[in-house]
C-alpha positions in Angstrom: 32.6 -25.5 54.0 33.1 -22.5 51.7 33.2 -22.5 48.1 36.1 -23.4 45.9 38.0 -21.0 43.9 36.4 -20.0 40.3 38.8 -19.5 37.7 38.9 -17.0 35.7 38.7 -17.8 32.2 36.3 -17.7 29.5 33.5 -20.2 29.4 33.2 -22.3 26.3 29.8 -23.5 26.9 27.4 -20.8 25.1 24.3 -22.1 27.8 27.0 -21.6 30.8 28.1 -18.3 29.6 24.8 -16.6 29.1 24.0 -18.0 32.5 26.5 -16.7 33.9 26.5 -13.1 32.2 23.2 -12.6 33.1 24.0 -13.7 36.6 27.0 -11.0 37.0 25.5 -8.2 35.1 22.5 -8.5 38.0 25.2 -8.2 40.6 27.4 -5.5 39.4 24.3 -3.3 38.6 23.2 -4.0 42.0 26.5 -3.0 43.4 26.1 0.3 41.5 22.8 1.4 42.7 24.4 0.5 45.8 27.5 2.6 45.5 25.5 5.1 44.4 23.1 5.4 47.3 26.0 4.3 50.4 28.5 6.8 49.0 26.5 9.6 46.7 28.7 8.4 43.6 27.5 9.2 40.1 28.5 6.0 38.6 27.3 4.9 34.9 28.0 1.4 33.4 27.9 0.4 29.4 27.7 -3.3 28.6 27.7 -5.4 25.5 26.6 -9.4 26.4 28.4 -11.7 23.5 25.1 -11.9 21.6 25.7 -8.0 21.2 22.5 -7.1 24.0 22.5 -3.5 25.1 22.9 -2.9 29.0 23.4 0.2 31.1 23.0 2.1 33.8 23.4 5.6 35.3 22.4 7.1 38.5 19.5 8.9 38.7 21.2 11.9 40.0 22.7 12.7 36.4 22.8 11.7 32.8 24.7 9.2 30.3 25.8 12.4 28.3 26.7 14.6 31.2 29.2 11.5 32.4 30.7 10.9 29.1 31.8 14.9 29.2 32.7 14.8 32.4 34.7 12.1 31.3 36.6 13.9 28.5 37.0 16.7 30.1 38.8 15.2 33.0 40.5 13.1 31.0 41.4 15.7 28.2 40.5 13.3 25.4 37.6 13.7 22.7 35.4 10.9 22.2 33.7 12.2 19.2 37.0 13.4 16.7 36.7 10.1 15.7 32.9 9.6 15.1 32.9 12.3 13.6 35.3 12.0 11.0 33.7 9.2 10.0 30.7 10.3 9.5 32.1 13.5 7.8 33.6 10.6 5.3 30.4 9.4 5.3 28.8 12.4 4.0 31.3 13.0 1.5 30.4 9.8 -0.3 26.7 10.4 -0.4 27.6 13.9 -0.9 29.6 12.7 -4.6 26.6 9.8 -5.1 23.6 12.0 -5.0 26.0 14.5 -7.6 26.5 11.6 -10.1 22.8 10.8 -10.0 21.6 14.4 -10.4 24.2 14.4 -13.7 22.7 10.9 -15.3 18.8 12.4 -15.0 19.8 15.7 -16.4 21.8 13.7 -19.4 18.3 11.0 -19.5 16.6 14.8 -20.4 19.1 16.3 -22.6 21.3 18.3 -20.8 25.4 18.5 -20.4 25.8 15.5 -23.3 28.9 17.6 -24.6 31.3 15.5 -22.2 30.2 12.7 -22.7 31.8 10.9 -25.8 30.8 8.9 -28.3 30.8 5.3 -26.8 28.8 7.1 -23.2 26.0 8.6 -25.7 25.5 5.2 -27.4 25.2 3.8 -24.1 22.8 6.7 -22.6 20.8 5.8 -26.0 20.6 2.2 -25.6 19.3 2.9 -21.8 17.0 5.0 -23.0 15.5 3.1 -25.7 15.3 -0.4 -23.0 13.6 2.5 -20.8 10.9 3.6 -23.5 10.2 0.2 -24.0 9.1 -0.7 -20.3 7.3 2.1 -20.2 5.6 1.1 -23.3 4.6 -2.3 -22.1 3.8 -0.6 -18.8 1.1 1.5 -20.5 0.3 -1.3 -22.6 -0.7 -3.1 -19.6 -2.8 -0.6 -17.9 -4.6 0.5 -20.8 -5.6 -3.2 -21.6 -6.8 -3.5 -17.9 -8.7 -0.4 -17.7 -10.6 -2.0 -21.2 -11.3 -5.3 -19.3 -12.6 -3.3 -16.5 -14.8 -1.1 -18.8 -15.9 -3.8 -20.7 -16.9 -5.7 -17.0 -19.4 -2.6 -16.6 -20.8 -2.2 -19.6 -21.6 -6.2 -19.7 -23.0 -6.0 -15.8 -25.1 -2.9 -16.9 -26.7 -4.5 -20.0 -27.3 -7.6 -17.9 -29.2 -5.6 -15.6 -31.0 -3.6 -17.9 -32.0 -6.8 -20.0 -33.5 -8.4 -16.1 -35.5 -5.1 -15.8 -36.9 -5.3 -19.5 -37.8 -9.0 -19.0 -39.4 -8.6 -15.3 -41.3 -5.6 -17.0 -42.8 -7.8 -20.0 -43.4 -10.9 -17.7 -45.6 -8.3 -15.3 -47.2 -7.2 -18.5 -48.0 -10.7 -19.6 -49.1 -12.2 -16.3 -51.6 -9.0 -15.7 -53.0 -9.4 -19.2 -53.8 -12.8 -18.8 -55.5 -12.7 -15.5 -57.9 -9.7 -17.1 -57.9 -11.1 -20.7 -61.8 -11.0 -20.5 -61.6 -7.2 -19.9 -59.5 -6.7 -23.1 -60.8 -6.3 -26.8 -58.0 -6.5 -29.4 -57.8 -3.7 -31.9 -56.1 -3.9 -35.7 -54.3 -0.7 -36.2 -52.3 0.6 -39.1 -48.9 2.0 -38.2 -46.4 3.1 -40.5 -48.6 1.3 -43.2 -48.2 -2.3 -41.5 -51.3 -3.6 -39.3 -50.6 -4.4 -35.8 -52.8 -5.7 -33.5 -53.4 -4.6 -29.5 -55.5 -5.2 -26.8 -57.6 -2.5 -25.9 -59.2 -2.8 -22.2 -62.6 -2.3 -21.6 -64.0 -1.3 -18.5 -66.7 -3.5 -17.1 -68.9 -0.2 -16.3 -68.9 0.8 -20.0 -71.1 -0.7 -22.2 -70.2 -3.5 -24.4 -68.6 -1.7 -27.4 -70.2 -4.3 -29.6 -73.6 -4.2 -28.5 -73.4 -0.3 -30.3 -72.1 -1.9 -33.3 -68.5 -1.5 -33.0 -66.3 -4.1 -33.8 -62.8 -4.5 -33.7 -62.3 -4.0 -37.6 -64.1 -0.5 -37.1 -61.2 1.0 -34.7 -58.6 2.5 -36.7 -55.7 5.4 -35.9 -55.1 7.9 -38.5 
């Protein structure tokens, strides 16, 4: 029993119409690569699925271009006039955009403000003034951040400057009072002012005091 009759009308279902696009488009590529093997045909196919997918094929003996000339020249029509015009219009317009730019930044700097009358300079002055104030507040900004960031450093560095200075001293301190019975203290007069420091005494040299010297006899000019 063979199979009924399709007809040939568009599917509403979306699901069913994919389906069945991605279906055909298998088959009639397939019957190109065979056409183009049975019968040495250059063939070429285009197609556009309703979801606007990109399909094609050309046989391997020649190129997309080369049909699409063969094409117009068989044909005697021009595919590109067209395209080409409107891309030429195209042009045109970004031709006249990038003109009218170039003419507001020479203006923004001074230049060719004789044709412009009196309400277009107020307006070019107004801009301009809007414009110096960003930038203002811009500068502003990164002047203040580069202040924070210097002030960061300059904290971070007296931090570690003030751990150095108080591993030093509590060095100092901890070897002084392991040895405090190898020290004498000494009372010297600095800048007018006594001041008294310890003064370490070997334990091979003989006992400063048993020679008479005490530590009121030590003095530095």
């Amino acid at each position: 029993m063979g199979r009924g009759k399709i007809e040939i009308k568009r599917i509403e279902n979306t699901t069913n119409r994919q389906v069945t696009f991605s279906k055909r488009r298998a088959g009639i590529i397939k019957k190109a690569k065979e056409l183009t093997i049975l019968c040495d045909a250059h063939v070429s196919l285009v197609l556009f699925s309703s979801t606007h997918k990109f399909f094609e094929y050309c046989s391997p003996t020649t190129t997309m271009k080369k049909m699409i000339d063969r094409y117009q020249q068989v044909t005697g029509t021009n595919l590109w006039d067209s395209h080409y015009e409107s891309m030429q219009k195209e042009f045109n317009k970004l031709k006249e955009k990038n003109e009218r730019l170039r003419k507001s930044i020479r203006q923004r700097v001074g230049d060719e403000l004789d044709e412009l009358n009196h309400a277009e300079l107020c307006g070019l002055e107004q801009n301009l003034s809007e414009a110096l104030k960003k930038i203002r507040l811009a500068l502003d900004s990164k002047i203040k951040r580069q202040i924070d960031t210097y002030k960061k450093k300059i904290r971070s560095a007296e931090s570690n400057r003030n751990k150095v200075f108080r591993d030093a001293q509590e060095e100092f301190n901890c070897t002084f009072e392991e040895s405090e019975e190898d020290y004498e203290s000494m009372l010297v007069m600095r800048n007018g002012n006594p001041q008294l420091f310890p003064i370490r005494v070997q334990p091979t040299h003989p006992d400063l005091h048993e020679r008479g010297f005490g530590c009121h006899d030590l003095r530095l000019g």
